[in-house]
C-alpha positions in Angstrom: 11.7 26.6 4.5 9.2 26.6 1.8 9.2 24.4 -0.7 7.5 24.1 -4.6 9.0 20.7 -5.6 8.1 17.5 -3.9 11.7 16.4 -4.8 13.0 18.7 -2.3 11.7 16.9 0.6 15.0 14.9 1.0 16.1 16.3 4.7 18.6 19.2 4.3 19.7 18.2 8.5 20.6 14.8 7.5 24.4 15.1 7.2 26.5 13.9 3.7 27.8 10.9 5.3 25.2 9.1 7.0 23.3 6.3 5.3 20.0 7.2 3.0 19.3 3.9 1.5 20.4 0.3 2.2 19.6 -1.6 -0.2 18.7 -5.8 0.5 18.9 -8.7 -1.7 14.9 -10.7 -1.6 17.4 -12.9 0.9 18.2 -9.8 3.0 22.0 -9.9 1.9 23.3 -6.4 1.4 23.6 -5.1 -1.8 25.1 -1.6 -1.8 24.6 1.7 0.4 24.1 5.2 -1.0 24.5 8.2 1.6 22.6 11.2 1.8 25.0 12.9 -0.1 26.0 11.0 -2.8 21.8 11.0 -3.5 22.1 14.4 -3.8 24.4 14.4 -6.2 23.1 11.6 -7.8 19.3 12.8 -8.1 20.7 16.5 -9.5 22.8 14.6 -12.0 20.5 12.5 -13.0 18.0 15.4 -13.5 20.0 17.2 -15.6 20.8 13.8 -17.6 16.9 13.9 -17.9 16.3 17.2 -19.5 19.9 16.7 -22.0 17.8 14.3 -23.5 15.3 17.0 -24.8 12.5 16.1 -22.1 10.3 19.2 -21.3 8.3 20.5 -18.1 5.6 18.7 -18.1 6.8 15.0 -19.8 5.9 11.9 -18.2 8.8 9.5 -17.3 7.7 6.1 -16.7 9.5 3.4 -14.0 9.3 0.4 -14.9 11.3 -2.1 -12.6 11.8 -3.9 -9.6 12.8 -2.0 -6.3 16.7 -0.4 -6.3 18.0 2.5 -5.1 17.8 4.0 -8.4 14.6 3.7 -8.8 14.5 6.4 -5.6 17.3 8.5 -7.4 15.1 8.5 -10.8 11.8 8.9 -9.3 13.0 12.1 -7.1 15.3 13.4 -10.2 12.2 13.1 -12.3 10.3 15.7 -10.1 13.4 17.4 -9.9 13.4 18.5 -13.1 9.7 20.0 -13.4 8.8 16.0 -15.2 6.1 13.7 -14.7 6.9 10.4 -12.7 5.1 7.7 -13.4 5.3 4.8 -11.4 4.4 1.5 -13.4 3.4 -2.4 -11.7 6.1 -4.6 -13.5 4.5 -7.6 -12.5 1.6 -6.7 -14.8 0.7 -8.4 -17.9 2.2 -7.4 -21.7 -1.2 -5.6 -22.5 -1.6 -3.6 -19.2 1.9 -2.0 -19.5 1.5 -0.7 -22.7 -2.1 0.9 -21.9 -0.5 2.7 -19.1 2.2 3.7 -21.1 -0.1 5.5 -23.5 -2.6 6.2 -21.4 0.0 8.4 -19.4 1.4 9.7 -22.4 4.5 9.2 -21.3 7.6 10.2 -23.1 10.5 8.7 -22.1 11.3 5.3 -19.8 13.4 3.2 -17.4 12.7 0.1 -17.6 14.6 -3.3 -15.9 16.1 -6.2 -18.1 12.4 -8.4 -18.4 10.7 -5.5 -19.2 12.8 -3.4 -21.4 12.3 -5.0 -24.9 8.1 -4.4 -24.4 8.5 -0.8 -23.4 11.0 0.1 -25.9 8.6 -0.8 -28.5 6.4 1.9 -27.4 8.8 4.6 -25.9 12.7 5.6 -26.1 13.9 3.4 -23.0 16.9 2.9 -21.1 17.9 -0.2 -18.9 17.9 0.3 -15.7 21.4 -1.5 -15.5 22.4 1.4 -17.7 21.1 4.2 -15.8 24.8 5.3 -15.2 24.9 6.7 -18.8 22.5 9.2 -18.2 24.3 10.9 -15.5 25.3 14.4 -16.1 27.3 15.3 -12.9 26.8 19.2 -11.7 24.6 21.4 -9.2 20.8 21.1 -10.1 17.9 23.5 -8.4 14.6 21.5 -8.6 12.4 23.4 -10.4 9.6 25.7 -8.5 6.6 24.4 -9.5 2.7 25.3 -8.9 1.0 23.5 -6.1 -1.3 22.2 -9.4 1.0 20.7 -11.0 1.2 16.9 -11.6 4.1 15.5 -10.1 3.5 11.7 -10.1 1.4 9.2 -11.8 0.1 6.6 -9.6 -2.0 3.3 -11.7 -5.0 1.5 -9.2 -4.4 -1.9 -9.3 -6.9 -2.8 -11.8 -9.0 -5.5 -10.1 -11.8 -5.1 -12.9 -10.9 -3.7 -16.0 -8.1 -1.2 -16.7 -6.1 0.2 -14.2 -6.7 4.3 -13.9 -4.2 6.4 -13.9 -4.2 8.9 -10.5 -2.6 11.9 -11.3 -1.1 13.1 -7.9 0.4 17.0 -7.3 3.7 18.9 -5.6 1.4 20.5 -3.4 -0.8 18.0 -2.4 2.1 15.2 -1.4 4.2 18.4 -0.1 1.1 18.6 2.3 1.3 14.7 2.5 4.8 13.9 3.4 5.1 17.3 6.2 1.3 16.7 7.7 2.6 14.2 10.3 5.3 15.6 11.8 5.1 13.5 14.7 6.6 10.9 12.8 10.2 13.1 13.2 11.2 11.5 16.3 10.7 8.0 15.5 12.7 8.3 12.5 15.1 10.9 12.6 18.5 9.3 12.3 16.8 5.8 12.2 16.5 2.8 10.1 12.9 2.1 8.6 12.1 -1.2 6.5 10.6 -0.8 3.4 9.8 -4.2 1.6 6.2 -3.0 -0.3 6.8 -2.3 -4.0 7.8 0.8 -5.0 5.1 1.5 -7.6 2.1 1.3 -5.2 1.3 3.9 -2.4 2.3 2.5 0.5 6.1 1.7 -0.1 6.3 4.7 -2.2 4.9 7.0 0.3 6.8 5.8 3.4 10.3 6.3 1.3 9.1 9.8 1.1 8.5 9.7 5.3 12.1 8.4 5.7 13.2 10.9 3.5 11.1 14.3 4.6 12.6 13.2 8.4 15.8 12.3 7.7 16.2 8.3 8.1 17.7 5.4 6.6 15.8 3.4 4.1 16.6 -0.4 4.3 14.8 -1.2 1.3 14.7 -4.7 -0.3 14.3 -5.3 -3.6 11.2 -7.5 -3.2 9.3 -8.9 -0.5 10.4 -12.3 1.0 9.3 -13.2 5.0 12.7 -14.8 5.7 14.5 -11.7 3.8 12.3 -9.5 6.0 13.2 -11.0 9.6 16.8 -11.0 8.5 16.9 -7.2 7.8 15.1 -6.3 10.3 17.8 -8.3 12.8 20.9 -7.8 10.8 20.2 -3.9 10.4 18.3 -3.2 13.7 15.5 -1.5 12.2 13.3 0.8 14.6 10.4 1.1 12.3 8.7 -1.3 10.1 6.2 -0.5 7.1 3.8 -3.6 5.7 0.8 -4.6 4.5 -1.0 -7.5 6.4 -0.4 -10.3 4.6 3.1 -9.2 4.6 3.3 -9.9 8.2 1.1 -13.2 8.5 3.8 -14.7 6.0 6.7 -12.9 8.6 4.6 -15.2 11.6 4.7 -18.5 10.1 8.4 -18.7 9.4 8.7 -19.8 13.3 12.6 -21.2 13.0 13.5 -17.8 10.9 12.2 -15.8 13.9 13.5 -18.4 16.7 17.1 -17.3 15.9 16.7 -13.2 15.3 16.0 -10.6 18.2 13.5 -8.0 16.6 13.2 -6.0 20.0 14.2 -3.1 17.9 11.8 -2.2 16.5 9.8 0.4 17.9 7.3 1.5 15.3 5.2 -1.2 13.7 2.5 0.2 10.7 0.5 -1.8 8.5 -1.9 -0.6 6.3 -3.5 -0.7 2.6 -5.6 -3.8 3.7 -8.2 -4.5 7.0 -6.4 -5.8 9.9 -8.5 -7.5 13.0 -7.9 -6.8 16.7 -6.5 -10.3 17.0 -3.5 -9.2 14.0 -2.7 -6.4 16.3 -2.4 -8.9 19.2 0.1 -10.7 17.3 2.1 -7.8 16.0 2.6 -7.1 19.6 4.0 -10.6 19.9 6.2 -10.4 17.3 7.2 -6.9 17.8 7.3 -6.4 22.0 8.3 -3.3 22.4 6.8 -1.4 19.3 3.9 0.3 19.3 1.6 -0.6 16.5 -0.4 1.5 13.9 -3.3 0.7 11.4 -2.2 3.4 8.5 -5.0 4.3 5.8 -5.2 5.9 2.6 -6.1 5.7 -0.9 -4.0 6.6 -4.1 -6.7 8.8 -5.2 -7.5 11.0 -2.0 -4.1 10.5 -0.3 -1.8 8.1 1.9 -3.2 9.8 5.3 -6.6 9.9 6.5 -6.5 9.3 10.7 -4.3 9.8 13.9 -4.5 10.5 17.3 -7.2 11.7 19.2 -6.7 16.2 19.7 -8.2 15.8 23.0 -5.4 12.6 23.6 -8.3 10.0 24.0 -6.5 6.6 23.3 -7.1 5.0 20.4 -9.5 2.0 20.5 -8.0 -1.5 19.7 -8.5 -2.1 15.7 -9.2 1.5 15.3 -7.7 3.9 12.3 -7.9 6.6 14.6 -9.2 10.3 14.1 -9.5 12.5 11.2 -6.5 14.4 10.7 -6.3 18.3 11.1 -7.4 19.4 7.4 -9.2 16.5 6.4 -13.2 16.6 6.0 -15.1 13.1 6.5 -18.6 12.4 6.5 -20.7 8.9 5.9 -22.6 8.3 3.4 -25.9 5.6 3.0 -26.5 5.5 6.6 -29.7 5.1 8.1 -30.2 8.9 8.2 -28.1 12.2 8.3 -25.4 12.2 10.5 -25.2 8.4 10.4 -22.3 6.9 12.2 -21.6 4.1 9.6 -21.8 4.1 6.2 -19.4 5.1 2.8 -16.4 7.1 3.5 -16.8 10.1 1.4 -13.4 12.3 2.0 -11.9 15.5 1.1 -8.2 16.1 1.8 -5.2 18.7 0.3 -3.7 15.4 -1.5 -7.0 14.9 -3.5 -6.5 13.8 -7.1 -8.1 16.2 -10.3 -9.6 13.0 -11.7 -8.4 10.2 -13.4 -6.3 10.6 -16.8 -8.8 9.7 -19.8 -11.8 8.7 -17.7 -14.2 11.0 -17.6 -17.3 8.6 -16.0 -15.4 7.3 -13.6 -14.2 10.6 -12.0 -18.0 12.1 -12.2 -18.8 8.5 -9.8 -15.9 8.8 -7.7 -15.6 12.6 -7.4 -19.0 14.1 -6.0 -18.9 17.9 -5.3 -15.3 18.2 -4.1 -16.0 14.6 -2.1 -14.2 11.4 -2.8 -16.1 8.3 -2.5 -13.7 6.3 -0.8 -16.1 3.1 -1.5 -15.2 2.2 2.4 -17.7 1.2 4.6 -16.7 2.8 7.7 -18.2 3.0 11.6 -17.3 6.1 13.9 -17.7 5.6 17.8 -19.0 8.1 20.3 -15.5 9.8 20.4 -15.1 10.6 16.3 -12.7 7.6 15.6 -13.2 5.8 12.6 -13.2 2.2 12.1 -13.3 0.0 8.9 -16.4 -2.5 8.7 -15.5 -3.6 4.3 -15.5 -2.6 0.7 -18.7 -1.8 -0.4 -18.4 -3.3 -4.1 -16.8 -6.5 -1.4 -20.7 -6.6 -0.1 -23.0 -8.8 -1.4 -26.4 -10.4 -0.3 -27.4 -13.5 1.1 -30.8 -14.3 1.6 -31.6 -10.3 1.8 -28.9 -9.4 4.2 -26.0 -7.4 3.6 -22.5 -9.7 3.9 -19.3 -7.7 4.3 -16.3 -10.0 3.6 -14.0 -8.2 6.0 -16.6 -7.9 9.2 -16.9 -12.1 8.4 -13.0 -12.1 8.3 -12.6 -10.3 11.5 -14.7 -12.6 13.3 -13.3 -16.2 11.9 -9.3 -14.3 12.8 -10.5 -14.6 16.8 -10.8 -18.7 16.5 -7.1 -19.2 18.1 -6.2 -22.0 15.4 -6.6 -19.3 12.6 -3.7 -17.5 10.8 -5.3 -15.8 7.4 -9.0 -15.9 6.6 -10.4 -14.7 3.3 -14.0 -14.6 2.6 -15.7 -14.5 -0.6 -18.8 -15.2 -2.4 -20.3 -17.5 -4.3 -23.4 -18.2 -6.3 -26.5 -19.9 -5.1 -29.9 -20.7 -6.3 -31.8 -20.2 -3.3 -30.0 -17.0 -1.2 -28.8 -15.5 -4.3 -25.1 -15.7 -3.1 -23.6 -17.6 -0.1 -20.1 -16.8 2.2 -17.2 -19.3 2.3 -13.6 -19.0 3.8 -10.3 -20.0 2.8 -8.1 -20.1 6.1 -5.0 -20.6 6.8 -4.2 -22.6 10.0 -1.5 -21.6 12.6 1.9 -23.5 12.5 0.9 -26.4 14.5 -2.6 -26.5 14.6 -5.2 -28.3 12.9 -8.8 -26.9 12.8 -11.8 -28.5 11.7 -14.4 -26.9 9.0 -17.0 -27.9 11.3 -15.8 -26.3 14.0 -14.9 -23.0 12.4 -18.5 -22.5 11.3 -19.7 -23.5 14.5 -17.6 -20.8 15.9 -18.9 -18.3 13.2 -22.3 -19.3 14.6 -21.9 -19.0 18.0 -20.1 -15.6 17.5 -21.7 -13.8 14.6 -25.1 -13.7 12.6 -25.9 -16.6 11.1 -26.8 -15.7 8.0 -22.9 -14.5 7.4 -21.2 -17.9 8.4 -19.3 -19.4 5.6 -21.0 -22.9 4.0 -18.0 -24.0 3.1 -14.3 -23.7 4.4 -11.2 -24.6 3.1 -7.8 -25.2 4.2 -4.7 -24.0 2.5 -1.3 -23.2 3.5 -1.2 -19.6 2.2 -3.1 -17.0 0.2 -2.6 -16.0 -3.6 -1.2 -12.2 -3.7 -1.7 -9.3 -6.3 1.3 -6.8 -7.7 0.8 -5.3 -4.2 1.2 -8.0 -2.0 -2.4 -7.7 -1.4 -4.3 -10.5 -1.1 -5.8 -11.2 -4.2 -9.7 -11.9 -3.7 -10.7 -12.0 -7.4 -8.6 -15.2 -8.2 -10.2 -16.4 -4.9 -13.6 -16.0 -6.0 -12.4 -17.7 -9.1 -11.2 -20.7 -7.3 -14.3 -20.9 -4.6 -17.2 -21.0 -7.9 -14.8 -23.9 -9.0 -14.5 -25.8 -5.5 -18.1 -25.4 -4.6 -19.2 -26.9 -8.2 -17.1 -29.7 -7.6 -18.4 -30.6 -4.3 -22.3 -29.6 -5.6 -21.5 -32.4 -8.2 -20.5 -34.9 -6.1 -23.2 -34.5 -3.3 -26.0 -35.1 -6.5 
């Protein structure tokens, strides 16, 4: 069957009764179920509640709220009815919310109970505790669309300056959500865990996975590591969807996972942050019989970039895998032509137009049909493709090119170390120096002596961090990312302080 309108991905195979969402308490305590049924009568009522209040093709809706169920309903009903979704970060300040809001143009919004009163300012709003009212109950078609057309708006996270706003279209997630389709038998009919927020790529695309192959969402309203072992226990999940850091909180909550069997899962993907060989190691511990997968993807170019192998070469440990059928790599700022590392430059049916309202930046990201990804990437001798760091991470010490993440990848192989995070700071003599924040194991307390010595012994010298410290977790962004740009903050700070004292 061919379909116009990414809303009508939701599996037609997937019978009325059985579950489509499951929705969890931060705890894991179960809040309500919806069926695939009742969605679809849900999502068609709620898209004709949409267009009764005078929206037209074309108007931008914005979500502005935790996690739900509804927020699923109202996103899909959105598309549904020919209108622009756009997906906003709650967690983000005052200011920020209301640039997206008119940087999106958007018309009309949902918003939850904390941030209601600041988008109503701006906007016509409804709670989402109200969202009820705007049912209109009755059959709804979605409406055919061109493969052009804008169905969502996704905002990057904003790390310097503004967020952009990525304007993302039915064809291109269309192609997205039905280019794996050996994804069908690992969720057909199953339970998959999404815990991301629903306003950022990963969460938002994997809903779309579970829906296009007709599984169960156990979604939870936000991300805690107990709340996550206990749904993933109590509701024998077969597939699990994170980001890194996600999981290194899931590992240290050793009495949480003493008491709950997660041999159920089978499917284990992380992905919109580097991951070592070592984290896979201890994925496999934590999930024995699932088999593992570093996902990657950007909001602007698309939420799939690499699978398996075509001539069924197994992927290499820490590997992303090969470039997928219809998707055009090449590096850039290699050594010479043809270089096998350098800057992802991509080109995929899910590329973004260019960002809303930002002319510049879509000229430097958006080169000739290419998007430069701004990953530095390796390929080996059989095509697959491994990330090495950011480039705008990189920075120079003493003349020589420091990628956080390579640095990071080494200091995860000392056995004491749980989370690394490696960032610069300023220095008079090699312009800017490495140092680590680490989080130890549960149990195990490792020296900063030792932890250089071990970056010595194992890497270039010149990348070894001057200065380590301990702490018992890192700070996170809106995405559950970690966030490096408060750490860099906090590092200038520290290293000050202890220049000061040694004068």
């Amino acid at each position: 069957m061919t379909i116009s309108n990414l809303a009508a991905i939701l599996d037609p195979a997937a019978p009325d009764i059985q579950d489509f969402i499951i929705q969890l308490s931060p705890e894991g305590h179960e809040e309500l179920r919806l069926t695939y049924g009742a969605a679809r009568s849900r999502i068609a009522a709620m898209a004709r509640g949409l267009l009764k209040r005078g929206l037209v093709r074309g108007n931008a809706v914005a979500i502005v709220a935790a996690n739900s169920a509804d927020y699923l309903v109202l996103y899909m009903a959105t598309m549904a009815a020919g209108l622009v979704s756009v997906c906003v970060n709650h967690k983000l300040p005052r200011e920020t919310v209301a640039h997206i809001m008119i940087d999106s143009g958007v018309k009309f919004a949902v918003a939850d109970a904390e941030r209601a009163p600041l988008v109503r300012e701006l906007v016509p709003t409804l709670a989402m505790a109200e969202i009820g009212s705007m049912l209109d109950p009755g059959p709804f078609t979605p409406v055919e669309m061109e493969p052009e057309e804008v169905a969502m708006v996704l905002y990057t996270s904003g790390s310097t300056g503004l967020p952009k706003g990525v304007p993302l279209t039915h064809g291109g997630y269309i192609w997205a959500t039905t280019a794996t389709p050996e994804q069908r038998p690992v969720i057909d009919g199953r339970k998959v865990l999404i815990a991301a927020p629903l306003f950022h790529m990963n969460g938002l695309f994997s809903a779309k996975l579970v829906m296009v192959n007709g599984g169960t969402i156990v979604l939870m309203t936000a991300f805690t590591a107990r709340g996550y072992i206990r749904a993933i226990d109590r509701h024998r999940v077969s597939m699990i969807t994170s980001v890194p850091t996600m999981l290194a909180l899931v590992m240290r909550e050793t009495e949480e996972l003493a008491k709950s069997d997660l041999t159920c899962v089978t499917t284990a993907v992380t992905g919109s942050a580097p991951s070592t060989p070592e984290f896979f190691e201890q994925m496999h511990r934590l999930f024995p019989k699932a088999e593992t997968a570093n996902s990657w993807g950007t909001t602007e170019s698309g939420p799939i970039g690499f699978g398996a192998h075509p001539q069924g070469i197994a992927k290499p440990r820490g590997a992303l895998g090969y470039p997928r059928k219809d998707i055009e790599v090449k590096f850039v700022g290699g050594a010479e032509t043809g270089s096998t590392q350098g800057v992802l430059h991509i080109r995929t049916p899910a590329l973004m137009t260019g960002y809303y309202n930002r002319e510049a930046d879509t000229r430097r990201r958006l080169i000739d049909g290419w998007y430069d990804t701004g990953d530095v990437m390796r390929r080996d001798e059989n095509g697959f493709v491994f990330f090495v760091g950011r480039a705008d991470d990189m920075f120079q010490c003493g003349g020589e090119n420091v990628y956080p993440g390579e640095v990071e990848k080494l200091l995860g192989q000392h056995p004491d170390v749980s989370q690394v995070c490696v960032v610069p700071v300023a220095d008079e003599i090699k312009y800017q120096i490495p140092v680590a924040f680490v989080v130890p194991k549960p149990g195990t307390t490792p020296s900063e002596d030792a932890l250089r010595r071990f970056a010595l012994d194992n890497g270039p010298a010149y990348a070894h961090p001057r200065a380590v410290w301990f702490v018992t977790e890192l700070p996170l962004a809106g995405t559950n990312k970690i966030d490096r740009k408060a750490l860099i903050e906090r590092a200038a700070a520290a290293y000050r302080r202890e220049a000061a004292r040694q004068v």
